[in-house]
N, C-alpha and C positions, 0 to 999 in steps of 0.2 A: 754219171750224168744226173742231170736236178729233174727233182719230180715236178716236174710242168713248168710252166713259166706264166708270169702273171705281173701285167702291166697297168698304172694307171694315168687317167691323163685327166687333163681338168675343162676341159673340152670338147664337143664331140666333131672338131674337123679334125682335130688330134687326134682321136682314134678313128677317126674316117681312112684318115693319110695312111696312118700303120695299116690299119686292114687293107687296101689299095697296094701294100709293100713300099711307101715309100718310107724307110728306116731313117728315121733322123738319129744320127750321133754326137752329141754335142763335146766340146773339148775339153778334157782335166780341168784344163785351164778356168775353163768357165766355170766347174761348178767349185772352186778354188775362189776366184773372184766373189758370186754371186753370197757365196758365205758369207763371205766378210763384209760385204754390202747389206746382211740382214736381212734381204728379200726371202730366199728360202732358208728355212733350219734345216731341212733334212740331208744338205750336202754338209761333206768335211773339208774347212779349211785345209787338211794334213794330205790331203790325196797324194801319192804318190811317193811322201817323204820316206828318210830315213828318220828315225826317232831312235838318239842315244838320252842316256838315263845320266844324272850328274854324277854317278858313282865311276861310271865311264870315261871321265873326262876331267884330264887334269890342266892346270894351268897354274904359270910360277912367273915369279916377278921378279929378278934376281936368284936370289938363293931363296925367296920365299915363296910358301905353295899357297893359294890363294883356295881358301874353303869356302863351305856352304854355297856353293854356285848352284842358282838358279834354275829350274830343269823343269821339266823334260825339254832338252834341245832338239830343234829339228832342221834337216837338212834336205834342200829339195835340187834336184838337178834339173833346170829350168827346160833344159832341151826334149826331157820327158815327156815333159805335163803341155809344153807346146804343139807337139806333135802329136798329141794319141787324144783318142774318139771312143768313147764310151759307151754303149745303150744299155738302160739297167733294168733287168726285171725282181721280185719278186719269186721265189719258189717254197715248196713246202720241207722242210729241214724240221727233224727231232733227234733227239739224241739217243741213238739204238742203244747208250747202254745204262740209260736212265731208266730208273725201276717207279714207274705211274702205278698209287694207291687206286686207280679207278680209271675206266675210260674218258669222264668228264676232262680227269687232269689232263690226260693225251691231247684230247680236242683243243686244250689251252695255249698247246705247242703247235696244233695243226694250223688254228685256225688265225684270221688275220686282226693285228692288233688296229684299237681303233684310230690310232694316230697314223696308223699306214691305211685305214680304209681315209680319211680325212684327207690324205693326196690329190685326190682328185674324185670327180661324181663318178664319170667314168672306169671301167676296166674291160680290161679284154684279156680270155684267159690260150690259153696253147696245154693241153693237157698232154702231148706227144713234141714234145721237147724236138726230141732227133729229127722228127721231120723239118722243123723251122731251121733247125741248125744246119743243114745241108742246104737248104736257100741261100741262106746266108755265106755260106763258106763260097760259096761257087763266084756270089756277088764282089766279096770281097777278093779274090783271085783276080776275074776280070778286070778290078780296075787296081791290082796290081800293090795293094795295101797289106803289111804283116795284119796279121790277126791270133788273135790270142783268146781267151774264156775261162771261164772257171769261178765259184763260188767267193763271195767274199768271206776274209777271215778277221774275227775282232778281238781288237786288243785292250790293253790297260794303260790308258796314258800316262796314266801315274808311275806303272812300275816295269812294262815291257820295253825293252830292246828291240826293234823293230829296223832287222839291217841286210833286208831282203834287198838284192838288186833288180831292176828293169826286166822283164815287165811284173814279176811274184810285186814287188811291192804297191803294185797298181791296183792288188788286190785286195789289200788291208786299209780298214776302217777303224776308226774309236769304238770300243763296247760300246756307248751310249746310243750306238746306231745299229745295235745289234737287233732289234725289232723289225728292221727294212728284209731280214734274211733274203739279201741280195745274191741276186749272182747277174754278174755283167758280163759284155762281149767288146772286147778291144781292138781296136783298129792304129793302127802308128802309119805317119805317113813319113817317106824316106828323106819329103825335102821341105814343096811350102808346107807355110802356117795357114789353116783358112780357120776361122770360126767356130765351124759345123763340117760334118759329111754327111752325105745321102748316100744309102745305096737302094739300089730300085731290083726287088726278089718277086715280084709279080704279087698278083692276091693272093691273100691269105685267109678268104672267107672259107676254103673246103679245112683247115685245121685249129681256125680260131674262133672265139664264143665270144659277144660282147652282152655285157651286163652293166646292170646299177651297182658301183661300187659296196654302196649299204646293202645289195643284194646277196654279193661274193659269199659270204660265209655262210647264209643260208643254202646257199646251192651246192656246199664242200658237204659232200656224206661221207661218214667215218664209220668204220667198221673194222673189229678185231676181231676176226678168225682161230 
């Protein structure tokens, strides 16, 4: 499980609604779109895709093999990315077997980068993970929704093969987004397409802490034993 979770929003009826429990999940889809539109950077056009590498992939014309093709190719299965509902937090990830010259280094890893504090004014943190995630699980039961979780994992557009199926590939992001040290919660619905999901897990003010986003990292104390 992710150590803690940690969310931000650019608004405070936005994080009003989440602390209240009403979870908004919005669709692959969307944040697929909203990229490409240039409105936000921090989502990935690739969501969901498969990404084969040109070394992968052949193609011939006759008897003749047609080189130097253009790459990295991506391949999205549309029925995917329509269907499933995302909410992304935010947790704290280092690499246990990374060997840090000082504690300063480690804080460098703990703490949050400033283009992820610049997400929003807002955050709100969940330092007891499991507890929310059993809200949640129960939520998503009731209205009868697969669900799925788990840490994102980042690639190399340039040079990985990325040929996870349904839902692992829902998982993976481009490195260049590896700063977000995401971990998301997945919802797929069996038939319609709506926009958005809601689900309603009740308050959340006895396990969550709201804060000034430029606050967060002053409030993360680190300490090696």
């Amino acid at each position: 499980m992710c150590r803690g979770l940690f969310k931000f929003f650019s608004c405070e009826k936005y994080r009003d609604d989440f602390l209240k429990g009403h979870l908004h999940f919005n669709s692959l889809n969307y944040f697929r779109n909203t990229e490409a539109s240039g409105i936000f950077k921090q989502n990935d056009p690739y969501e969901c895709c498969k990404i084969f590498q040109p070394n992968s992939i052949k193609v011939s014309f006759g008897q003749q093999e047609l080189k130097d093709l253009a790459g990295p190719v991506s391949i999205c299965y549309n029925d995917d990315v329509l269907k499933s509902y995302v909410m992304c937090f935010s947790t704290i990830r280092f690499d246990s077997q990374k060997q840090y010259a000082s504690l300063d280094d480690l804080k460098q890893d703990v703490l949050f980068s400033e283009k992820k504090i610049n997400y929003g004014e807002h955050a709100v943190a969940i330092p007891q993970a499991e507890l929310f995630l059993e809200r949640l699980e129960k939520a998503a039961l009731k209205k009868n929704l697969d669900f799925a979780m788990g840490p994102v994992n980042y690639y190399d557009f340039a040079k990985d093969n990325v040929l996870d199926e349904y839902p692992k590939n829902a998982f993976r992001k481009r490195r260049e987004f590896s700063y977000q040290r995401e971990f998301r919660f997945l919802l797929r619905k069996k038939d319609v397409v709506d926009e958005y999901v809601t689900l309603e897990v009740g308050d959340l003010s006895d396990i969550a802490q709201s804060c000034k986003s430029a606050d967060l990292n002053g409030m993360l104390e680190i300490n090696a034993g």
